[in-house]
C-alpha positions in Angstrom: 0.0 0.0 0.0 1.2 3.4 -0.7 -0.2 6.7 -1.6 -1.7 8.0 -4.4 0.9 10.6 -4.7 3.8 7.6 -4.3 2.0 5.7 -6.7 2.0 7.9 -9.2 5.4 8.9 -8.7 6.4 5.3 -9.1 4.0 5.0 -12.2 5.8 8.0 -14.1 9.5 6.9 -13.4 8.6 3.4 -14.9 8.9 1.4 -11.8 5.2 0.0 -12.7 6.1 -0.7 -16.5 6.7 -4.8 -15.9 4.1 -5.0 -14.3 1.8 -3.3 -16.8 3.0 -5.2 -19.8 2.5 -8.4 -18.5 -1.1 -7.4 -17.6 -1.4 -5.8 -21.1 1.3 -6.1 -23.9 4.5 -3.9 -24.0 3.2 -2.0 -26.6 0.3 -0.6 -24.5 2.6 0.1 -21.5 2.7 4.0 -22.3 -0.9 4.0 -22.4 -1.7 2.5 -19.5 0.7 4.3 -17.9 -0.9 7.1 -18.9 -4.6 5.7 -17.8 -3.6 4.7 -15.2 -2.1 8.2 -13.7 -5.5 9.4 -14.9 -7.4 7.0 -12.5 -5.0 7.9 -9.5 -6.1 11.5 -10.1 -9.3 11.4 -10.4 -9.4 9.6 -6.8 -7.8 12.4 -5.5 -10.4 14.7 -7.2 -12.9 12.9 -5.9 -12.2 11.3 -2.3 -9.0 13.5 -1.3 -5.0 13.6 -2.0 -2.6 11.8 -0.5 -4.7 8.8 0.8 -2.8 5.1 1.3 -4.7 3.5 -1.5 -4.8 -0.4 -3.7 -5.0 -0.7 -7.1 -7.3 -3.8 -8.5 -7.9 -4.6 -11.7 -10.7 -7.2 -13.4 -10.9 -8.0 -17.4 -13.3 -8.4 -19.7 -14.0 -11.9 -20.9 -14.4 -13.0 -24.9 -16.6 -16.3 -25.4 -14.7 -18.1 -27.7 -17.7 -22.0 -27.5 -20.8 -23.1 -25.7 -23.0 -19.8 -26.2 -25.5 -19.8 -23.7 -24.9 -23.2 -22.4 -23.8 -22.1 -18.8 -27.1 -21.6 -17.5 -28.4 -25.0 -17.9 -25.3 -26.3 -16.8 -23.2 -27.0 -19.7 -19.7 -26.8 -21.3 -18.1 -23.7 -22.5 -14.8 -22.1 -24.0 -14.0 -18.5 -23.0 -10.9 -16.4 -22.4 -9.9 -13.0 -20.8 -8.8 -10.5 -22.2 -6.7 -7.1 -22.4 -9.5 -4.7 -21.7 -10.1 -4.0 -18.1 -12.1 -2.1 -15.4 -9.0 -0.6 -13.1 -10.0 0.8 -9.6 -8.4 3.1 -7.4 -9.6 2.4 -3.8 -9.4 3.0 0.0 -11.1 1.7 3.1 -13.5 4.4 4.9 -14.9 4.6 8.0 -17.9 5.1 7.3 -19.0 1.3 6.8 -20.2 2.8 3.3 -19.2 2.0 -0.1 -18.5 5.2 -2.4 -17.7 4.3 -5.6 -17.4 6.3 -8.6 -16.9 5.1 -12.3 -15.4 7.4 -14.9 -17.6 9.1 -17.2 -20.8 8.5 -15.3 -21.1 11.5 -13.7 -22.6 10.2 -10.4 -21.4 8.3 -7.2 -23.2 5.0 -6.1 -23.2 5.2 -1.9 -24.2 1.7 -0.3 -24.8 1.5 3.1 -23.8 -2.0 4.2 -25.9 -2.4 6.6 -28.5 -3.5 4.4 -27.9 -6.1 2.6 -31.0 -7.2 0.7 -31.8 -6.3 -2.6 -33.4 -2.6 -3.4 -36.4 -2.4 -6.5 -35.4 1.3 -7.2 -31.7 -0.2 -7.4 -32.6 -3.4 -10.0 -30.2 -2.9 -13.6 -28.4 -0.2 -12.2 -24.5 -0.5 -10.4 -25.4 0.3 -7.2 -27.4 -3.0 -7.4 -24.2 -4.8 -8.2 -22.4 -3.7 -5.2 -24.9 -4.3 -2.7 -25.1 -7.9 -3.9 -21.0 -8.5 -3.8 -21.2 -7.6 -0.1 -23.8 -9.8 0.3 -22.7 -12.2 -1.0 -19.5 -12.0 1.3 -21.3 -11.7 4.1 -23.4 -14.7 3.1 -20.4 -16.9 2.7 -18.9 -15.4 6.3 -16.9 -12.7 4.6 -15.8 -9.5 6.7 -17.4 -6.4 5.0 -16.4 -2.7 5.2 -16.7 0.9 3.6 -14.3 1.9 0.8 -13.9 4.9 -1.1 -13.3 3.8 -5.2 -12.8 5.8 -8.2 -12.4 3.5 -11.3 -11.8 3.3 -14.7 -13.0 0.6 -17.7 -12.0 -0.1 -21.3 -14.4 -3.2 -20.9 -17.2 -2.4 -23.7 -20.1 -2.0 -22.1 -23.2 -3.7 -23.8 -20.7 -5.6 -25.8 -20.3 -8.9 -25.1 -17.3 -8.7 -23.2 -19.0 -8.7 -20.5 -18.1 -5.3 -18.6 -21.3 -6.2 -15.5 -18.7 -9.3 -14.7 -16.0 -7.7 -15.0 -17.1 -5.4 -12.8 -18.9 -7.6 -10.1 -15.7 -9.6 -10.2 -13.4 -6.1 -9.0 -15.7 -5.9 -6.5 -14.9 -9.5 -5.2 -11.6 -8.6 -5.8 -11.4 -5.2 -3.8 -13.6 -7.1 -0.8 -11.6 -9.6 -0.4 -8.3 -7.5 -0.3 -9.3 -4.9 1.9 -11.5 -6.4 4.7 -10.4 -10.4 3.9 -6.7 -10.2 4.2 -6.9 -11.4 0.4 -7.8 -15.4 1.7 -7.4 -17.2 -1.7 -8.6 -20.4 0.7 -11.9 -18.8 1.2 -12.6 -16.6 -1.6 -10.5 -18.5 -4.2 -11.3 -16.9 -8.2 -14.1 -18.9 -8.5 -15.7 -18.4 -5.3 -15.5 -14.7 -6.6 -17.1 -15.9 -9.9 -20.0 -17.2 -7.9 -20.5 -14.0 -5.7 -20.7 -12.0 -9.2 -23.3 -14.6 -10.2 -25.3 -14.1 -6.9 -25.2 -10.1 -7.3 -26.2 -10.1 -10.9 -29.2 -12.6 -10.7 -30.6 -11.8 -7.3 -29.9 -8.3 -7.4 -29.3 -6.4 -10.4 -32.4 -8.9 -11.8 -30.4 -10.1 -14.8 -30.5 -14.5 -14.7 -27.0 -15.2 -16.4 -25.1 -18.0 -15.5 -21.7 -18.2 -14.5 -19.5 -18.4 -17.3 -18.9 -14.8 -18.0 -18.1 -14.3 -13.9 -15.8 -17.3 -14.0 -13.8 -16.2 -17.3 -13.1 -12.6 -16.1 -12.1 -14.0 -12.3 -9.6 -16.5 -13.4 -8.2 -15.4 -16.4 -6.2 -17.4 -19.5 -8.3 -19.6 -22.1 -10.0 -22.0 -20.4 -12.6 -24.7 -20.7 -15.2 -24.8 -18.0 -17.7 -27.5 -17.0 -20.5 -26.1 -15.2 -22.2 -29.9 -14.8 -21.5 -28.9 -10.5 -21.9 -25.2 -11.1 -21.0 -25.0 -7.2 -17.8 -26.7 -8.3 -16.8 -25.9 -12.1 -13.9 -27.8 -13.4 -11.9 -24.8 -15.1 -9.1 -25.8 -16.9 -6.8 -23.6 -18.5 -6.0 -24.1 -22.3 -2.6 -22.9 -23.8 -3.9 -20.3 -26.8 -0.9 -18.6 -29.1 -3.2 -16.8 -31.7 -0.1 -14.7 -33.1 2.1 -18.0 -33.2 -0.9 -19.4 -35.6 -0.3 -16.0 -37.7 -4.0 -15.1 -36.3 -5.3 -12.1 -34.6 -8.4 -12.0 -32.3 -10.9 -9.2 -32.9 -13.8 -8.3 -31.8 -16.3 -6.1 -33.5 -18.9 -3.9 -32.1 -21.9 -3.3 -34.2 -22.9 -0.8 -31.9 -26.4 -1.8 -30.8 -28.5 -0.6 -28.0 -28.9 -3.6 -25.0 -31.9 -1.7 -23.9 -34.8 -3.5 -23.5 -33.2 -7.3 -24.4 -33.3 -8.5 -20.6 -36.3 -10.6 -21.8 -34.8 -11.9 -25.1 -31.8 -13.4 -22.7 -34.2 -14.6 -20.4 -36.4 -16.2 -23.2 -33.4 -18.4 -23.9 -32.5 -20.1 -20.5 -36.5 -20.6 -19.8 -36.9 -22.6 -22.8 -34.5 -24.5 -22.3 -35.3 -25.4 -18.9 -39.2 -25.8 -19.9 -37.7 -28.6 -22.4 -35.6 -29.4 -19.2 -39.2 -29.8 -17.1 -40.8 -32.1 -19.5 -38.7 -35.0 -18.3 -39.1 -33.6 -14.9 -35.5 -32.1 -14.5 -34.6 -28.8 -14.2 -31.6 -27.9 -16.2 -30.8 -30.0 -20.2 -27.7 -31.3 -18.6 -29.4 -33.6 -16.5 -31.5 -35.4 -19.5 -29.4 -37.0 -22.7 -29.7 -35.7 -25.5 -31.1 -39.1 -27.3 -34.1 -38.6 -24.6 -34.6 -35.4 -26.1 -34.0 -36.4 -29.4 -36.8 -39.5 -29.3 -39.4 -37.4 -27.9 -39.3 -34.3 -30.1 -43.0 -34.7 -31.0 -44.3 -34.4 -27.8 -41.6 -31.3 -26.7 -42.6 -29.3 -29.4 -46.6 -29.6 -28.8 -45.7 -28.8 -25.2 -42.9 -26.1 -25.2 -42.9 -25.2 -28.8 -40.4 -25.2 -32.0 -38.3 -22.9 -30.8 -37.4 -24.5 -27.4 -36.8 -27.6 -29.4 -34.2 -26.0 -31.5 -32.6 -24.1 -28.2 -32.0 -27.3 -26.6 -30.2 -29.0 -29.5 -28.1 -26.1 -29.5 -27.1 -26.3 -25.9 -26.1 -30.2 -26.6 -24.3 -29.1 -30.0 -22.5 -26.4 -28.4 -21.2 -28.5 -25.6 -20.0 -31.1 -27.7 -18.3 -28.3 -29.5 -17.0 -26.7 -26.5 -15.0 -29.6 -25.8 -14.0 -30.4 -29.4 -12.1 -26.7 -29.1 -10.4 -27.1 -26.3 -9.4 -31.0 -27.9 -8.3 -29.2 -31.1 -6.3 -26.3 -29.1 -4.2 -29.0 -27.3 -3.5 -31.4 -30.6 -2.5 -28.5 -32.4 -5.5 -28.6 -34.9 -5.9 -24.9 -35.7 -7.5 -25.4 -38.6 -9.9 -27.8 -37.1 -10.3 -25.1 -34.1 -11.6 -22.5 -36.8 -13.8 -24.8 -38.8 -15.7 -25.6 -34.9 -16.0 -21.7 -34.6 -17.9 -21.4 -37.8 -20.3 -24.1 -36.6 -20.9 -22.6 -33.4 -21.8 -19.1 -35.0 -24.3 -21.3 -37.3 -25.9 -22.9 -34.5 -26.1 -19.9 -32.4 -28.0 -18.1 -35.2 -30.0 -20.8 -37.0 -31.2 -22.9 -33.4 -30.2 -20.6 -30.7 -31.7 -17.6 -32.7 -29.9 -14.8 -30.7 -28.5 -12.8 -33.5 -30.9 -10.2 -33.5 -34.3 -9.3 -31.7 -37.5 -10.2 -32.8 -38.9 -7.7 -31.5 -36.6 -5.0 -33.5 -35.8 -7.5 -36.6 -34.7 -3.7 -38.5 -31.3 -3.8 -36.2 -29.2 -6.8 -37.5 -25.8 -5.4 -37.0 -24.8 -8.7 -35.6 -26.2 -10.4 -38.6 -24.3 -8.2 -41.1 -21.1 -8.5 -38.8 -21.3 -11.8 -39.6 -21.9 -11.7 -43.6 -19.1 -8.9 -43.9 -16.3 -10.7 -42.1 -18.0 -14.1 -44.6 -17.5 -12.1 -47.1 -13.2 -10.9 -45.7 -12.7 -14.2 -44.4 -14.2 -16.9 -46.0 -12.0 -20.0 -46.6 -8.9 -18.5 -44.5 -10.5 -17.7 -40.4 -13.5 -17.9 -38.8 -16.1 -15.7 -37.2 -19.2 -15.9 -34.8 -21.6 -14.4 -32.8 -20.7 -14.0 -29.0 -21.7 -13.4 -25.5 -25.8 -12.7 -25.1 -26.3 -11.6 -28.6 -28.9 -10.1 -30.0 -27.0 -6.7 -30.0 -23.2 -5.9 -29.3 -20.2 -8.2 -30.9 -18.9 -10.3 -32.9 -15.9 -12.4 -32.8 -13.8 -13.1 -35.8 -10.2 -15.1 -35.9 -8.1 -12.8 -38.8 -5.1 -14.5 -40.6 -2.6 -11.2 -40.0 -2.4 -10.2 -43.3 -5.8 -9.3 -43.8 -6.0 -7.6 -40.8 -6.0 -4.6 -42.1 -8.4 -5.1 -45.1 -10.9 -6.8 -42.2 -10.7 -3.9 -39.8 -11.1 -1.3 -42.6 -14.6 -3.2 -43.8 -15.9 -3.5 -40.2 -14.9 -0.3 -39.5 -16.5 1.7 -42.7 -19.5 -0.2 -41.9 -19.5 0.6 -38.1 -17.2 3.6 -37.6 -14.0 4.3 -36.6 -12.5 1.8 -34.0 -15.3 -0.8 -34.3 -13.0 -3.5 -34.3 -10.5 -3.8 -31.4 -7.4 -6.4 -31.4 -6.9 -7.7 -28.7 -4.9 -10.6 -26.9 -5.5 -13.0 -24.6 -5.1 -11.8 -20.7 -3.3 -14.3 -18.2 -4.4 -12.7 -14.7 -8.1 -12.5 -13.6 -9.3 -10.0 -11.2 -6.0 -9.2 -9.0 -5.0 -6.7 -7.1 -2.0 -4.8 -9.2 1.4 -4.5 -7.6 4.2 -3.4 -9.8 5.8 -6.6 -8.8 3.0 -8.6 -10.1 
């Protein structure tokens, strides 16, 4: 601990520069150098100079299989990545949390002595960080006030999952400052699961726990959510650039507004198919069960339920094929798996766009651009919730350029980021990290 005037001290003589390009690249170092001054000072703008403060730091997550299979239980392929929420933060007395996120223009102030969810606070951050502490205190976690002013290049309503990422600094900041950072009790996952708890039961969103878990731990990684109160995460050696590939993700730039019931619409279908052999997630019936009684499902649940649950068993079996094809070295066999995924997602998942606004399909014409860039040398797909936000393509590096210049005169400037493959979850930052 130091404070924010040593730290930035530190930060401008380089002292923090190892540690910053192995969280990020080397070729970012001057820029997060530079961001990361910024967040320092607008603590001090904010809460007061000269303060011993922590820096913690959560990233964004990138699905790469098993879209929308973590809620009933399923398989799934997902990494972290370089694009991060950073906070600046330092306990209070005041057993209240302050925290401020750049660019919003507001503080959210949580009592923590209530600790049940608020209606007036549902879809909003404050929600988020009432249900973290909660959560902590549910699993015998010490709780106490902090002061935090924070920073995110996470996109938010992208599909990188910026709610995570954030519920996941939280864990990280709780379990630092009041839990003596006890790994044993509040291991990444444990964090993962607190995230989970807050967004569900109090921000009102029913995800599962995939995006939680990728952002926590960090790496590629395959997870198996068959125990989702004990995953089996396993991380997965990923070299993109080695392959001569880069990883980019493309926002279309549609609104999230308003799709809380499309998401929803996809996890209760898939249980109701779940229900009709008296379970209550698709991973507890085989897939032949489902299979051989397709007649009776669909004048029960409907077609569309149908066609969600032979996506979730597709995309597990997929989920694991890509993690199979990473290990034997089967890149092109890796790509053509990605391509089937995005099909699946689309044709049976139906989660490219919203019926309810079929006039916005910038996923769907994501997807046929980087077909029409791509085809026959990487791969691309739908990601994350869908209906709005990203894509994910797999670029051979020498049409980089030509793919980012489609996406980008279709989309606007900066529409598709590079990025890499991050291999710390949510951490506190130390420059000897």
């Amino acid at each position: 601990m130091a404070t924010t005037t040593e730290w930035k001290q530190q930060i401008q003589a380089g002292s923090w520069d190892a540690a910053l390009s192995e969280l990020y690249t080397s070729d970012q170092v001057p820029a997060q150098r530079a961001r990361y001054l910024r967040t320092l000072e607008g603590f001090e703008q904010n809460f007061g100079a000269d303060r011993d403060v922590r820096l913690y730091s959560a990233p964004g997550r990138t699905e790469i299989g098993g879209n929308h299979t973590d809620h009933n239980n399923g398989v799934v392929m997902a990494a972290a990545v370089d694009l991060d929420i950073i906070a600046v933060v330092a306990k209070n007395d005041r057993n209240t949390v302050r925290f401020i996120s750049e660019g919003f223009g507001k503080i959210d102030e949580i009592d923590l002595s209530v600790l049940t969810p608020q209606p007036e606070e549902a879809e909003h951050s404050a929600s988020l960080i009432r249900g973290v502490a909660a959560g902590f205190a549910r699993r015998g976690g010490m709780l106490g006030g902090f002061d935090a002013f924070s920073t995110s290049n996470v996109l938010r309503g992208s599909g990188l999952s910026s709610s995570a990422a954030f519920e996941v600094c939280l864990g990280a900041i709780f379990r630092g400052e009041y839990n003596a950072d006890r790994q044993d009790l509040f291991s990444q996952v444990e964090i993962a699961k607190i995230g989970q708890y807050a967004e569900n039961l109090f921000f009102g969103k029913p995800s599962g726990l995939m995006d939680q878990t990728a952002c926590a731990v960090g790496s590629a990684m395959s997870i198996d959510f068959r125990d989702p109160e004990a995953p089996v995460v396993e991380k997965v050696a990923f070299d993109l650039a080695g392959e001569g590939y880069a990883l980019c993700i493309s926002d279309t730039k549609g609104s999230h507004a308003d799709l809380t019931d499309d998401y929803a619409a996809i996890r209760r279908e898939m249980e109701a198919v779940a229900e009709c052999f008296g379970k209550k997630v698709l991973r507890e019936v085989e897939e032949a069960e489902v299979v051989a009684a397709i007649p009776a499902i669909r004048a029960k649940v409907g077609d569309r339920a149908v066609l969600r649950a032979l996506h979730f068993y597709s995309e597990c079996h997929r989920a694991v094929a890509l993690r199979q094809a990473l290990e034997e070295k089967d890149f092109p066999g890796f790509l053509r798996r990605i391509i089937a995924g995005g099909h699946s997602s689309f044709e049976y998942n139906q989660n490219a766009y919203s019926i309810h606004n079929p006039a916005e399909q910038g996923v769907p014409l994501a997807l046929a651009i980087s077909q029409r860039v791509l085809e026959g040398r990487g791969a691309w797909r739908l990601q994350g919730g869908g209906f709005a936000g990203t894509i994910q393509a797999f670029v051979p590096l020498d049409l980089l350029e030509s793919y980012r210049t489609a996406i980008d005169g279709i989309f606007g400037a900066g529409s598709c980021h590079v990025l890499t493959v991050r291999n710390h979850g949510a951490i506190e930052v130390t420059r000897d990290l």
